[in-house]
C-alpha positions in Angstrom: -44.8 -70.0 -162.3 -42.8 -72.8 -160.8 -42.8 -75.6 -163.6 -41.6 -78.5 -160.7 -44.8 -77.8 -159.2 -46.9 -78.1 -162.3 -44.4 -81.3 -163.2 -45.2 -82.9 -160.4 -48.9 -82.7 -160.2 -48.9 -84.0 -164.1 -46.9 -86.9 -162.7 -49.5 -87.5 -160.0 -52.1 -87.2 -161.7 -50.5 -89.8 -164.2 -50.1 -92.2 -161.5 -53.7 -92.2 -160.1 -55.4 -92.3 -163.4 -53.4 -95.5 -163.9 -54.2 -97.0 -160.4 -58.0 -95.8 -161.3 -58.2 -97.0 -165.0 -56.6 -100.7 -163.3 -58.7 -101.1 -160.7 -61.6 -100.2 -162.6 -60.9 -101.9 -165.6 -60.7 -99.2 -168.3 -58.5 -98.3 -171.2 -57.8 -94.6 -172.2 -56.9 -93.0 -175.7 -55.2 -89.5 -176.6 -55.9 -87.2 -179.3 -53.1 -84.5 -178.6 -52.7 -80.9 -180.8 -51.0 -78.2 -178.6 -49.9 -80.4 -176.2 -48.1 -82.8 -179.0 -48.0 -86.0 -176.5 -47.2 -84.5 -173.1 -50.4 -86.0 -171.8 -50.0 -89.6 -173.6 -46.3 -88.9 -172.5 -47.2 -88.7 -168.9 -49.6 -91.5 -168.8 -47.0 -93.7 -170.1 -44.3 -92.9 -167.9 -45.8 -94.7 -165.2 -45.5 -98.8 -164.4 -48.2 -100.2 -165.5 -49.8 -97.7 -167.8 -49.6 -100.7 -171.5 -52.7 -101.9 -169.3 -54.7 -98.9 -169.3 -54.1 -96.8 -172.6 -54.8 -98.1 -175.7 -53.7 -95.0 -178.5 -52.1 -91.6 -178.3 -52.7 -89.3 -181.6 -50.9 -86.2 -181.9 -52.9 -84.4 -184.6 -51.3 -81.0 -185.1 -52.7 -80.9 -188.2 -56.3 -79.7 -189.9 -56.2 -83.1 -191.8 -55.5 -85.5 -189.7 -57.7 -84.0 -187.4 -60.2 -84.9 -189.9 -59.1 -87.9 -191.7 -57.9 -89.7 -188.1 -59.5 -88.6 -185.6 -62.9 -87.4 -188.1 -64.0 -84.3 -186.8 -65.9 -82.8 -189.5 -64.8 -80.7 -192.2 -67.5 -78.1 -191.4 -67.0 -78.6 -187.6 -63.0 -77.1 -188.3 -64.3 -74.6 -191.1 -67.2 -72.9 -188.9 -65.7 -73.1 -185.6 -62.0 -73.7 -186.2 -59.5 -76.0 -184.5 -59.1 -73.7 -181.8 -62.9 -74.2 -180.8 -64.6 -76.8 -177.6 -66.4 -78.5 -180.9 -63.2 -79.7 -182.5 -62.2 -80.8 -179.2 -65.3 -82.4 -178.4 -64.9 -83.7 -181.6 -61.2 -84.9 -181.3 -61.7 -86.9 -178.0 -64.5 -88.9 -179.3 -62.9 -89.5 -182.5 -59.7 -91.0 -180.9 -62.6 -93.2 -178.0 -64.1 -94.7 -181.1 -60.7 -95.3 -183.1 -58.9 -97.1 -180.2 -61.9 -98.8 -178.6 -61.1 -97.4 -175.5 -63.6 -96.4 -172.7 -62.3 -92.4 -172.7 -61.1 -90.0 -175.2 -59.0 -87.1 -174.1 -58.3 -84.2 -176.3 -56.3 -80.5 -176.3 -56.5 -78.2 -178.8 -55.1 -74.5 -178.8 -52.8 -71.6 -179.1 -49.3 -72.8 -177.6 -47.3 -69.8 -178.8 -45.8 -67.5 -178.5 -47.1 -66.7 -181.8 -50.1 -67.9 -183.3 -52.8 -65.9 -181.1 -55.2 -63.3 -183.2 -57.6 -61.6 -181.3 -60.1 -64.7 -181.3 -58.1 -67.3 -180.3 -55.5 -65.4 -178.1 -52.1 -67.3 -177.1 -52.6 -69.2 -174.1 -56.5 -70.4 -174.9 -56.5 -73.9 -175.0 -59.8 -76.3 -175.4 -59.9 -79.7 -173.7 -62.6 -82.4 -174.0 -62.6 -85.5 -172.3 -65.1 -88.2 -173.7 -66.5 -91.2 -172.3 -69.8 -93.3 -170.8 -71.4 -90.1 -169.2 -71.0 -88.2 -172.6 -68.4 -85.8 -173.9 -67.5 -82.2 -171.8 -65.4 -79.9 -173.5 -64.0 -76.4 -172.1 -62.4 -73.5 -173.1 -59.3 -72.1 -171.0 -56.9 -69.6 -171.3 -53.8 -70.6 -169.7 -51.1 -68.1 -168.8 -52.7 -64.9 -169.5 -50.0 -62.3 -170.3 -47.3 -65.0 -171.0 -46.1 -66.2 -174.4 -44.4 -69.0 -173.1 -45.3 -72.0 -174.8 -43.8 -74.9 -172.4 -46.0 -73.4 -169.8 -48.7 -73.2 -171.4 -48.6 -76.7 -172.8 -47.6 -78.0 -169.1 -50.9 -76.4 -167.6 -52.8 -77.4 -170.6 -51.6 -80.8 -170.3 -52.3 -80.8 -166.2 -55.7 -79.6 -166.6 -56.7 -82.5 -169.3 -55.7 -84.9 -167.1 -57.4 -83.6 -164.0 -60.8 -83.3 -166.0 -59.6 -87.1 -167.4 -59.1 -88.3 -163.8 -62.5 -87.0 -163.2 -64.9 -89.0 -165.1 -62.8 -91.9 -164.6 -64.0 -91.3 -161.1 -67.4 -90.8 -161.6 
């Protein structure tokens, strides 16, 4: 996998959402576990972007998953943090703790170790939150590999595509 490829679309990606959030108006927020700020990271590499994002949470953790960002103790005890819920749960947490318009989440299994047979290294939940609702997915990134950089960089690519997305909608 050539990472300058994947580098580059994250980078593009980060530009148009901050052309699209300006013209539009809008304000984003972060809530960031496996990908531990690449995303918020991105966005605010480009000119411009204090205009258009409002907060960027990295909650690696169970608790602040629940006391920041208040996804529900039962939502991580049934489903885990590895599930579409927490995410679901994570991006509109971090929408109604900013103020901002959409919520963006990742949470997953980075590795390279970590993975059980339920939540395998590579599988990765992102939900992206805003006025049409919240729409969370399950992906498994890098099947085979146990390389975590790549698997955060696709994780991190993918969340901001589906982020780009509803902006557009």
């Amino acid at each position: 996998m050539d990472f300058q490829n994947i580098y580059n679309s994250i980078a593009e990606l980060s530009r148009e959402i901050v052309r699209e959030c300006t013209a539009r108006s809008v304000k984003i927020s972060t809530a960031e576990s496996c990908t531990g700020g690449m995303i918020s990271g991105a966005v605010t590499s480009v000119s411009g972007s204090s205009a258009v994002i409002e907060l960027g949470v990295c909650s690696y953790s169970n608790r602040i998953k629940h006391k920041i960002l208040h996804v529900p103790a039962e939502v991580l005890k049934r489903f885990t943090e590895y599930s579409v819920e927490c995410a679901a749960e994570m991006a509109k947490g971090v929408m109604e703790l900013s103020g901002a318009d959409y919520g963006v989440s990742t949470t997953g299994v980075a590795g390279p170790t970590g993975g059980s047979a339920e939540h395998p290294v590579g599988e990765v939940c992102i939900a992206v939150s805003g006025k049409n609702g919240c729409r969370s997915e399950r992906f498994l990134f890098a099947q085979g590999s146990a390389d975590r950089e790549l698997i955060r960089a696709l994780a991190a690519e993918k969340a901001l595509s589906m982020l780009l997305c509803e902006i557009k909608k």
